[in-house]
N, C-alpha and C positions, 0 to 999 in steps of 0.2 A: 411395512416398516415396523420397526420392534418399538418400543418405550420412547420418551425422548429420554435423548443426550444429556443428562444435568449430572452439574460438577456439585462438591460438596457446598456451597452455597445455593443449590436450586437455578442456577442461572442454567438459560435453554444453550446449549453449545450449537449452535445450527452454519458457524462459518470456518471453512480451512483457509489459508492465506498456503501459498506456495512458489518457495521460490525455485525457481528452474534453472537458476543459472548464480554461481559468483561473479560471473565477467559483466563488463560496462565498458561503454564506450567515451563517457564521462570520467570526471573526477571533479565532482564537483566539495569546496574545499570545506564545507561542513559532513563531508560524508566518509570521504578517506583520501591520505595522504597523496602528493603528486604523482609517488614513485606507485602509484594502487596497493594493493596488497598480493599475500602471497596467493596462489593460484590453487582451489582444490586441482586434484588428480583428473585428469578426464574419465579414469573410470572408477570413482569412488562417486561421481556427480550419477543421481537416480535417472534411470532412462526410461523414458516417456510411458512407456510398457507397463512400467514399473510405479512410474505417478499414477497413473488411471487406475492399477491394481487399489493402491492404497484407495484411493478417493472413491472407488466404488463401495469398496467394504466400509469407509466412512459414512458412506453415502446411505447404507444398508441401516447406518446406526443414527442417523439424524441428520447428517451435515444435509444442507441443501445450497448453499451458496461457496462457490470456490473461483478465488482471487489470483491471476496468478503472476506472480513479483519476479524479483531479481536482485540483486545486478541490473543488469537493464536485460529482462524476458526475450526482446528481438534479437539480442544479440546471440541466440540459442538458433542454429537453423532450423527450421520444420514447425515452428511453433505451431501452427494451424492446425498440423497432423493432432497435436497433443489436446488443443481446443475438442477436435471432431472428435476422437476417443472420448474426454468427457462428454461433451454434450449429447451422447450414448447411454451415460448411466443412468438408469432409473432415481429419480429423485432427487436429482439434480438439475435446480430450478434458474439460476443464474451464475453466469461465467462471467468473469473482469477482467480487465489486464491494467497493471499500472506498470506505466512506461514515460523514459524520458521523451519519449515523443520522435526523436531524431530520426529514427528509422522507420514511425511508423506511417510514412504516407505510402512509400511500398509497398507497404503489408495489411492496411485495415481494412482494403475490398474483402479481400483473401480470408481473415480473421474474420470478419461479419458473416460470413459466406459459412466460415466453419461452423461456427455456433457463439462466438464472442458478442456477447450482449451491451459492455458499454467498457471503458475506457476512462482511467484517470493519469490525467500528465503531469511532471515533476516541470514547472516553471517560475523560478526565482526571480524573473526581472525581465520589463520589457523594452529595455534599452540593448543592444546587442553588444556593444562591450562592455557593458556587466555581466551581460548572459557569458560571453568567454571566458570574463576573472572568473565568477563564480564556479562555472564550469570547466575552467583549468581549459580551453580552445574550441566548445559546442559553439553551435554556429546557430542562434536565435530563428533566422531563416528558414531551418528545417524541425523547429521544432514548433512554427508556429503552419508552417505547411503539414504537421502532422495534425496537428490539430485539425485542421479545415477538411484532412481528408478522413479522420474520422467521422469527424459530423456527416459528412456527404456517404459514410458507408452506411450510417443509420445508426452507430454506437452514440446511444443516448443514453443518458444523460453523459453528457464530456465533463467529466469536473477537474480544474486544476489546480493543481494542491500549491501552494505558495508558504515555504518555509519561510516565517519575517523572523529577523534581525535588526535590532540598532547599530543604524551606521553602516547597515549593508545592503538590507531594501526597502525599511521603513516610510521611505521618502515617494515608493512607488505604492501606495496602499491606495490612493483615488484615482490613478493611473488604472490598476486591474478594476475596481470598483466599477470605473465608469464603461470599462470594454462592454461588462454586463448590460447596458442600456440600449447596446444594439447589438450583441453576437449572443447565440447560445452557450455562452460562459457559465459555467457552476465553481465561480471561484472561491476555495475553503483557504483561510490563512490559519495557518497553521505552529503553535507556538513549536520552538525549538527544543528538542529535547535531549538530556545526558546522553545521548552514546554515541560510539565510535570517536568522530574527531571534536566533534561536539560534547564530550565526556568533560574537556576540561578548558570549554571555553568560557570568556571572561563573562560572569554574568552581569554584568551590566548592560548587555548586549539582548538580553532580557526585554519583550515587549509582551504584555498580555494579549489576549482578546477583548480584553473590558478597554484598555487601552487602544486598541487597533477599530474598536467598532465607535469611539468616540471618534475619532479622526475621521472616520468614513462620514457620520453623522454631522458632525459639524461643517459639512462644506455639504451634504445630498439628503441632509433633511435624515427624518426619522426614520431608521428603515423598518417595515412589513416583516412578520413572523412569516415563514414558507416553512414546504419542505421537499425533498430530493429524494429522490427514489435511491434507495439502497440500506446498507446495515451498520455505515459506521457512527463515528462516537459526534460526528460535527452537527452544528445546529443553524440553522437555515434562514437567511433573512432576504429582500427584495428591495430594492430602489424601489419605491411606488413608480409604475409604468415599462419596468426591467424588461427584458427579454430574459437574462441569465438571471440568476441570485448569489449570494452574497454567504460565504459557511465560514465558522470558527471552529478550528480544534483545538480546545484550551488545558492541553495533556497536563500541562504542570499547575496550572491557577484554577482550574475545577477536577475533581477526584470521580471519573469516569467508570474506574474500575469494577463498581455496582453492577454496571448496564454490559459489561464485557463478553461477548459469545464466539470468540473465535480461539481456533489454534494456529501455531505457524509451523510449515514443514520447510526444513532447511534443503538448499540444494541438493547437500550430501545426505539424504533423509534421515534428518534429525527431528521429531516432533516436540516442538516445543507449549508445554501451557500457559507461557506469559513470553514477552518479547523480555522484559526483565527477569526472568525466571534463572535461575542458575540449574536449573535443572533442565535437561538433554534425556530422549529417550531413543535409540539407535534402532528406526525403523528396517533400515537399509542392511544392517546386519541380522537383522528377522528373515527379512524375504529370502537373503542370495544364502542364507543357511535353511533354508526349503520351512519355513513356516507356513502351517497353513493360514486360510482367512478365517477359522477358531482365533488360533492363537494371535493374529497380527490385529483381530478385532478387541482381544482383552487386553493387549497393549496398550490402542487405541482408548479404552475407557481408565487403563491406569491412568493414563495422561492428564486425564478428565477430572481424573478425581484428583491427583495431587495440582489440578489448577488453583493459584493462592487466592485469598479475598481480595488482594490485590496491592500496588505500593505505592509510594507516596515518592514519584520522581524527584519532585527539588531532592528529595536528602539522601535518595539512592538510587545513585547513577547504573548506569546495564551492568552487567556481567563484564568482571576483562577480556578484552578480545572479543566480545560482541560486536558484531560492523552491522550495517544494516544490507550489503551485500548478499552478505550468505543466509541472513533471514530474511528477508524478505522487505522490503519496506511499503 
């Protein structure tokens, strides 16, 4: 392997996020509209061939860790096939998939088996008809059976992400807390952030982590510093006697940006150096115009280098038109 990955601040780039798909089987109503949005082309979307290409030559330059998003990723047929292609390349040390869950009891034998190492679920409420407001008619049922059959395929750590909200599921914060006490839960709350539908919601609506870990506190005692196997930005804490743990992403009330090592590749291969970035680099029109892996690796490190120091969300909301579908969330 060559040099490491480092962007003009020194930070090590060692994670790709990719998403494989704009389509969902959700709408859930902090993410996009009822009516969903508009549809890439089906063949403007990278084909699997085509993600492994990129990710190997990523993989040549430093990347070691590769995530892979959506849309909702199951809803792509073949995923597994896309898993085994990576878990091929040299230097490519861990595979993820974050998923609404809905579909993945189906598929996480299948996905374990390919080389899929662990799994994070998108679960907003553990009431099932909040799970359908919030999710515009997901059916709670199968997205807590996706869960159980992760765990039982061996994708560990399971962590689930919990976007909180005032007034929309603030009120279930010792509800997920407590699952932790007997299930291998790695529940992260997660504060809400500018974009997509969420760009211009009221913020009053607005709850911290500092605010979300007092409430947890104040009814379970003080909780135990931990930590969770993986690379992102959450920090990790334990019910003394837990089975799972307890993570905050505090995107907007702590400035993370420092500690950042990832890129995102858009469905329609766009590599992006910040989720906030207004800046787009058109992978996809590299390849199918016969780039070599030269030139699609100096691509790769332009990216790298124009990655910013980073931004201050309260006061700058995404890019217009940014969804979290087409990049990846």
């Amino acid at each position: 392997m060559s040099s490491p990955l480092l962007d003009s601040y020194s930070r090590e780039i060692r994670y790709l996020r990719v998403s494989v798909t704009d389509r969902c089987n959700l709408r859930c109503r902090y993410c996009m509209p009822a009516e969903g949005i508009p549809l890439i082309a089906h063949e403007d979307i990278l084909r699997y061939e085509e993600i492994a290409r990129l990710v190997r030559i990523a993989a040549e330059l430093g990347i070691t860790r590769v995530r892979l998003t959506g849309g909702e990723p199951l809803a792509r047929k073949g995923l597994a096939s896309l898993v085994e292609l990576i878990a091929a390349i040299p230097g490519i040390e861990d595979i993820s998939l974050t998923s609404n869950g809905t579909l993945l009891a189906q598929h996480a034998a299948q996905l374990a088996a390919a080389g899929l190492g662990r799994v994070n679920v998108s679960l907003d409420s553990l009431n099932a008809l909040r799970y359908r407001e919030i999710t515009r008619g997901g059916e709670l049922a199968q997205a807590l059976s996706g869960i159980q059959a992760a765990l039982q395929a061996g994708l560990n750590p399971v962590k689930i992400n919990v976007v909180v909200a005032r007034g929309m599921n603030d009120d279930e914060l010792l509800d997920f807390a407590r699952r932790t006490l007997t299930e291998n839960w790695h529940v992260r709350f997660i504060e809400r952030m500018p974009i997509g539908e969420s760009a211009v919601y009221d913020r009053k609506q607005f709850i911290s982590a500092v605010e979300m870990q007092r409430v947890i506190e104040a009814s379970c005692g003080p909780l135990q510093p931990d930590t969770v196997y993986g690379s992102g930005p959450a920090r990790y804490w334990r019910i003394p006697g837990a089975i799972g743990t307890i993570g905050f992403i505090d995107a907007l009330s702590r400035h993370f940006c420092p500690e950042c090592n990832r890129l995102r590749l858009s469905a329609d291969g766009r590599l992006m150096p910040c989720l906030f970035s207004v800046q787009e680099y058109d992978l996809r029109g590299a390849l199918r115009s016969g780039a070599s892996d030269t030139e699609l690796a100096a691509l790769i490190r332009q990216v790298v280098s124009a990655k910013p120091e980073g931004r201050h969300f309260r006061h700058e909301p995404a890019p217009a038109g940014r969804v979290m579908s087409r990049t990846g969330g």
